[in-house]
N, CA, C and O of each residue as an XYZ file, in Angstrom:
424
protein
N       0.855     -1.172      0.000
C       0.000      0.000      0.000
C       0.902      1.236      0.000
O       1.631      1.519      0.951
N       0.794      2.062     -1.290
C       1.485      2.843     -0.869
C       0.353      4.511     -1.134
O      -0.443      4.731     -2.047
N       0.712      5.368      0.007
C      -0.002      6.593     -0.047
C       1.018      7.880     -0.891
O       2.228      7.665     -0.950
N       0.569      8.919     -1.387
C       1.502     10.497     -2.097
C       0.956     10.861     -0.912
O      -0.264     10.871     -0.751
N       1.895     11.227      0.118
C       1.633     12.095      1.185
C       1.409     13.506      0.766
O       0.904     14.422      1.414
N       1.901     13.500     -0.493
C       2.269     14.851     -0.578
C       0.832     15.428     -1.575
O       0.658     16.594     -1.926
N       0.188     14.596     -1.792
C      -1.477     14.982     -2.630
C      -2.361     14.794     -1.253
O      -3.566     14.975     -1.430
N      -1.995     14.489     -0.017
C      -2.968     15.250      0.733
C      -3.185     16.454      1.868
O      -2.141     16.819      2.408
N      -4.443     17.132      2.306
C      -4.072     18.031      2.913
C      -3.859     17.555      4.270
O      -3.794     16.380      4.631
N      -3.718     19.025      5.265
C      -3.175     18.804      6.620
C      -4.182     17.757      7.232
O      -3.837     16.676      7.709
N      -5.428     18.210      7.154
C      -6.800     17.646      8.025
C      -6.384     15.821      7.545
O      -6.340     14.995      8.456
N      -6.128     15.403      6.171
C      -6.099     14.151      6.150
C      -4.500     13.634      6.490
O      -4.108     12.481      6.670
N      -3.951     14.540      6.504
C      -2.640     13.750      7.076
C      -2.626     13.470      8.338
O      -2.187     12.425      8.820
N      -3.299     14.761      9.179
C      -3.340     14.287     10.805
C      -4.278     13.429     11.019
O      -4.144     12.827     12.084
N      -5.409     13.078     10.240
C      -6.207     11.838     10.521
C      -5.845     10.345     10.193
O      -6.269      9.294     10.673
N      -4.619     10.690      8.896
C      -3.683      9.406      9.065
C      -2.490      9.135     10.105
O      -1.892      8.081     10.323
N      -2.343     10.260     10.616
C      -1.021      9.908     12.014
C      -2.470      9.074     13.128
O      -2.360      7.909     13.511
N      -3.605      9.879     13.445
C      -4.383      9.599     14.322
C      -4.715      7.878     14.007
O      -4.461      7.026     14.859
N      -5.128      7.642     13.076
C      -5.203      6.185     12.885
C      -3.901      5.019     13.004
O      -3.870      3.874     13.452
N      -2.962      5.820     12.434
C      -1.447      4.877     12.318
C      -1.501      4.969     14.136
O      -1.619      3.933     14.790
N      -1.434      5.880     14.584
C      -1.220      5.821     15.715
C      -1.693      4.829     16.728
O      -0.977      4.354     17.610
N      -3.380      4.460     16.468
C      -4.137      3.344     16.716
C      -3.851      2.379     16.699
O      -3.688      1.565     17.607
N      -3.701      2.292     15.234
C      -3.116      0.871     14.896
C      -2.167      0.711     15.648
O      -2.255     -0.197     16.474
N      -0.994      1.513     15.604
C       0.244      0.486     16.396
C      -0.130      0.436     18.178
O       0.651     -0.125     18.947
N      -1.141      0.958     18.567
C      -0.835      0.873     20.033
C      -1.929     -0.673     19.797
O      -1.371     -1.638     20.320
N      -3.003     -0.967     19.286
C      -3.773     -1.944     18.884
C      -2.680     -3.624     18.870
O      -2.668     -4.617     19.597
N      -1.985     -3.253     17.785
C      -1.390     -3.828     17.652
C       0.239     -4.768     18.795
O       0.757     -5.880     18.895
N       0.374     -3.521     19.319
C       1.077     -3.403     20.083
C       0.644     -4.613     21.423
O       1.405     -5.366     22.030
N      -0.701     -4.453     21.554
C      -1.542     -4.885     22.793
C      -1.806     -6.112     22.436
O      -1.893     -6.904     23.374
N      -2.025     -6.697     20.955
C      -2.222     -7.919     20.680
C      -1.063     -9.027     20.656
O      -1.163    -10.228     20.909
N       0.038     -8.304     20.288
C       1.798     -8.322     20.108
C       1.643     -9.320     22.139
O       1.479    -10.490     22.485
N       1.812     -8.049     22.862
C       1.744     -8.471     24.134
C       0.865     -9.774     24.758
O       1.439    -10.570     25.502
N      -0.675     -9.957     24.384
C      -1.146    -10.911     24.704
C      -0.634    -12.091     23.959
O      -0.513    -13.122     24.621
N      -0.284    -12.129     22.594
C       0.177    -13.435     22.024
C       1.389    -13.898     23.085
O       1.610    -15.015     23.551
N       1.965    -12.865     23.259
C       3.534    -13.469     24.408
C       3.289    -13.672     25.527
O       3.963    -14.368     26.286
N       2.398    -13.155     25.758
C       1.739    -13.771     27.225
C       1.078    -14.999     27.410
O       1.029    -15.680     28.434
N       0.356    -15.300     25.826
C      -0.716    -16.785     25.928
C       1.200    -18.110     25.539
O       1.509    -19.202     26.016
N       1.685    -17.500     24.861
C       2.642    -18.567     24.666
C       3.704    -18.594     25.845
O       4.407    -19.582     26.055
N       3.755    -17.592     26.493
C       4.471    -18.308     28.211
C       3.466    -18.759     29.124
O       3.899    -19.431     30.060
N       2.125    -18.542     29.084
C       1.432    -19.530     29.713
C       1.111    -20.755     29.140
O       0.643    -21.604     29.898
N       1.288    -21.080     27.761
C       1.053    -22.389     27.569
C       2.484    -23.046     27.768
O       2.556    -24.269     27.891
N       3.539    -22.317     27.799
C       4.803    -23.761     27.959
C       4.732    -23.440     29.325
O       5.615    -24.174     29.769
N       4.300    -22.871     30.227
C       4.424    -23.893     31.459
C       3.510    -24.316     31.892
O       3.757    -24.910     32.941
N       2.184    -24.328     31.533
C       1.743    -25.363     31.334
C       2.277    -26.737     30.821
O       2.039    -27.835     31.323
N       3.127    -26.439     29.607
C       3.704    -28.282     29.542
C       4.317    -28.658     30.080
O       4.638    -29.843     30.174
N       4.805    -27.489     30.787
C       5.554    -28.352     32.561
C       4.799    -28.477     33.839
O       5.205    -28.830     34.946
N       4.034    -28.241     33.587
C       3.217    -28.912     34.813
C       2.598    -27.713     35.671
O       1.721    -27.823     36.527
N       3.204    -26.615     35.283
C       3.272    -25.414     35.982
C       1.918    -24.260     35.327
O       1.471    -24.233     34.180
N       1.526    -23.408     36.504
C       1.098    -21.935     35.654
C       1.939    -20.585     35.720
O       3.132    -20.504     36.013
N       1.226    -19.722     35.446
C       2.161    -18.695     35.270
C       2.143    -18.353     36.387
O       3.255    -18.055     36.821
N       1.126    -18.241     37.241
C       1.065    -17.589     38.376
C       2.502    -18.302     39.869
O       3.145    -17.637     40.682
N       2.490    -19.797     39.633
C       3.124    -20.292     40.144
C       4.488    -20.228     39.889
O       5.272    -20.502     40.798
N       4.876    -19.917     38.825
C       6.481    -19.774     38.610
C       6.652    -18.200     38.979
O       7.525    -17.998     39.823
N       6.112    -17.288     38.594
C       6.355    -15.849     38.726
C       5.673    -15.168     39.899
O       5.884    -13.968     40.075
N       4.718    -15.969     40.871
C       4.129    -15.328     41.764
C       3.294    -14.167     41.739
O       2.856    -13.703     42.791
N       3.061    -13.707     40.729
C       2.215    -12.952     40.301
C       1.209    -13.580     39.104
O       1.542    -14.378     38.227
N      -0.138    -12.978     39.326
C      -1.329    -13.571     38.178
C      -0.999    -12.925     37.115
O      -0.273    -11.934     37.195
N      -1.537    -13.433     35.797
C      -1.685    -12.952     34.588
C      -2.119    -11.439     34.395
O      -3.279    -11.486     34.804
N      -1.879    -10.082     34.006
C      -2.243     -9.495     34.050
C      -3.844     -9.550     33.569
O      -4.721     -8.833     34.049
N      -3.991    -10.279     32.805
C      -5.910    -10.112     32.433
C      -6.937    -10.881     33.144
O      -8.141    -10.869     32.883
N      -6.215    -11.704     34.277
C      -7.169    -11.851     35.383
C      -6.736    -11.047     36.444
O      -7.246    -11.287     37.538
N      -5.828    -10.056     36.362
C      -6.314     -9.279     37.924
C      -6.736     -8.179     37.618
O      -6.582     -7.504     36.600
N      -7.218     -8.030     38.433
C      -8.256     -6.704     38.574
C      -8.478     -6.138     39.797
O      -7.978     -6.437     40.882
N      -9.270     -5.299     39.522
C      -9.627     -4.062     41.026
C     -10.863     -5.259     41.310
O     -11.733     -5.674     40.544
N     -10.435     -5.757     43.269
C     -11.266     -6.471     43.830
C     -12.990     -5.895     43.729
O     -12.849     -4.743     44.139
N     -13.976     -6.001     43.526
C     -15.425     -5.108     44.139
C     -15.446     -5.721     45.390
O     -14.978     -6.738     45.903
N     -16.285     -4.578     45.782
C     -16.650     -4.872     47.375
C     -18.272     -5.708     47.225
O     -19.030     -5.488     46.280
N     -18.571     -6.643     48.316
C     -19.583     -7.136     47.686
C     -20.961     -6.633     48.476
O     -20.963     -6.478     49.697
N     -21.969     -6.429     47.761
C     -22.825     -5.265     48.452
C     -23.780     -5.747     49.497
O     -24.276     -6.874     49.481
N     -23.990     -4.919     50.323
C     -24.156     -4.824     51.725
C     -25.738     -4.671     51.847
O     -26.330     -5.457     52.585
N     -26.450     -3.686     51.151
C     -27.712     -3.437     50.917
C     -28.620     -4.249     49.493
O     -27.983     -4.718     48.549
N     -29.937     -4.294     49.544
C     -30.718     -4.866     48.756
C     -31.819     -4.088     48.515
O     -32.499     -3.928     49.529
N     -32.291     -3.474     47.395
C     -33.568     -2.879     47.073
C     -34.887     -3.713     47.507
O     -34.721     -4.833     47.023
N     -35.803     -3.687     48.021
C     -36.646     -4.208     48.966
C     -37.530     -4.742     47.727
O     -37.770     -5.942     47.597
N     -38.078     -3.594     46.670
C     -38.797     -4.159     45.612
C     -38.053     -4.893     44.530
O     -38.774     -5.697     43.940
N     -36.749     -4.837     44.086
C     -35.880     -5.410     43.272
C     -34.606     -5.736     43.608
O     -33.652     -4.962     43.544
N     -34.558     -7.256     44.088
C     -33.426     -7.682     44.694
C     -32.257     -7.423     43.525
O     -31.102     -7.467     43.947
N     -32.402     -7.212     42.397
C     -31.142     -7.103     41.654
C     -30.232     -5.499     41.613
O     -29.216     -5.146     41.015
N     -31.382     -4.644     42.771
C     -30.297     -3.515     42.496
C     -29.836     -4.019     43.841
O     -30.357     -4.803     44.634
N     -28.685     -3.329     43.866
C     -28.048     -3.366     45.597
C     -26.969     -2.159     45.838
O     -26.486     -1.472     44.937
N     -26.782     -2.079     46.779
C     -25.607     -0.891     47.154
C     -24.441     -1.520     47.946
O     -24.712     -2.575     48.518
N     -23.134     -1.019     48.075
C     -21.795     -1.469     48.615
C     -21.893     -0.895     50.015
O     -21.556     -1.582     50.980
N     -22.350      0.363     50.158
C     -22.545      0.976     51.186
C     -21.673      1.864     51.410
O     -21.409      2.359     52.505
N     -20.950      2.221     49.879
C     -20.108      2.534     50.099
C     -20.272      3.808     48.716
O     -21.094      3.661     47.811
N     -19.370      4.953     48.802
C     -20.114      6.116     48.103
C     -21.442      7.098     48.287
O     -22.011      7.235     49.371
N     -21.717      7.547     47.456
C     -22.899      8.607     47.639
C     -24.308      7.196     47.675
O     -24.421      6.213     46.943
N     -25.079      7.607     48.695
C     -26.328      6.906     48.351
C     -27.088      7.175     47.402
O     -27.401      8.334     47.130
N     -27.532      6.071     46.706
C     -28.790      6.018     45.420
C     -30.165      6.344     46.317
O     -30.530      6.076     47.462
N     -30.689      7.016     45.259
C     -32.345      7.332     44.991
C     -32.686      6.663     46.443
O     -32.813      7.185     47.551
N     -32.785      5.329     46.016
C     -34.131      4.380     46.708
C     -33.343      4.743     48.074
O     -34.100      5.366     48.818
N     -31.853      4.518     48.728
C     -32.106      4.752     49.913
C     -32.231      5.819     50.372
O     -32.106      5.874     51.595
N     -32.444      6.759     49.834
C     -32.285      8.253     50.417
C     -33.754      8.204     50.658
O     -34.197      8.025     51.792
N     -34.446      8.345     49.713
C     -35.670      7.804     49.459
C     -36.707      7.417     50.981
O     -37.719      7.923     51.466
N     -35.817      6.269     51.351
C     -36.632      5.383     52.129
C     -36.520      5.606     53.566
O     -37.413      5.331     54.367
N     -34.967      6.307     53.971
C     -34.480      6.943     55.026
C     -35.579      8.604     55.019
O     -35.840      9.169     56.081
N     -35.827      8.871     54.341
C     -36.852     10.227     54.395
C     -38.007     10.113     54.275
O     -38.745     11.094     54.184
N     -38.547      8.539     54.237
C     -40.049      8.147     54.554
C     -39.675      7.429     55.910
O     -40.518      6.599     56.252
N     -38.485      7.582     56.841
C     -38.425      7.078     58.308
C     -38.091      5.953     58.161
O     -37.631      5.694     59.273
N     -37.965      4.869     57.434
C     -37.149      3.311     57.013
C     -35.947      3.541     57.738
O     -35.484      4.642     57.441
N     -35.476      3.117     58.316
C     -34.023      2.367     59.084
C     -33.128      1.608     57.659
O     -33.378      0.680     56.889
N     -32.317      2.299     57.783
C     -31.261      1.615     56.841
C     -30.794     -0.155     56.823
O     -30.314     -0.800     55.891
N     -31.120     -0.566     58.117
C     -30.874     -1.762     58.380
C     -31.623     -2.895     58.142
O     -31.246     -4.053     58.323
N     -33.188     -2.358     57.542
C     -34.007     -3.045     56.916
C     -33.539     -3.625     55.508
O     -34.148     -4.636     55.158
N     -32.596     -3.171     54.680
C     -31.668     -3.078     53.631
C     -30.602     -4.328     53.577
O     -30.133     -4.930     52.611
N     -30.424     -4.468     54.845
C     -29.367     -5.208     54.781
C     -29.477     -6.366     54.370
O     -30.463     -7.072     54.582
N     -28.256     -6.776     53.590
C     -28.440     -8.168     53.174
C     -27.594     -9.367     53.974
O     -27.732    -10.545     53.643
C-alpha cells in the first residue's frame, strides 16, 4: 500500500497519524497478549502456571477487587448498594419516609 503524502491536505494527514497511531498501540496490545498466551502455555507443559512460577497472576485476570454489596432494594433484589459512596435514589428515598437503613441489609 502505498499513499503520495504529498497529494494530501493537513486535516487528512493528521487523521492518518491519528489512525497509524491506533493501529500500532492496537497492535502493540495484541503483540503483548500473544507473548503472554505462549508463556502460559509452555508452562503449562511443565506442569506449571504462570502464576506459580512468577508469583504474580496474569495481568488479564487481575483486577480491582469489588466490594460485595451490603444493601438490597426491597422491591428489586437485583439492584443493591456497597454501602459505600454517595447513596442512590431508593435509599435516600426510604431513610426520608423514616425506614431504618438496616431493613436493607443483606
Amino acid at each position: 500500500m502505498e499513499i503520495d503524502l504529498n497529494s494530501l491536505n493537513r486535516s487528512e494527514l493528521e487523521q492518518l497519524r491519528t489512525d497509524i497511531d491506533k493501529a500500532i498501540s492496537t497492535l502493540a496490545e495484541r503483540e503483548r497478549q500473544a507473548a503472554l498466551d505462549a508463556v502460559e502455555q509452555a508452562a503449562q507443559a511443565h506442569g506449571f502456571s504462570l502464576k506459580e512460577l512468577t508469583g504474580v497472576a496474569p495481568a488479564k485476570t487481575r483486577g480491582k477487587a469489588k466490594n460485595p454489596p451490603k444493601y438490597r432494594h426491597p422491591e428489586n433484589p437485583s439492584v443493591t448498594w456497597t454501602g459505600r459512596g454517595r447513596k442512590p435514589q431508593w435509599i435516600k428515598d426510604a431513610e426520608a419516609a423514616g425506614t431504618d437503613i438496616v431493613e436493607f441489609a443483606i
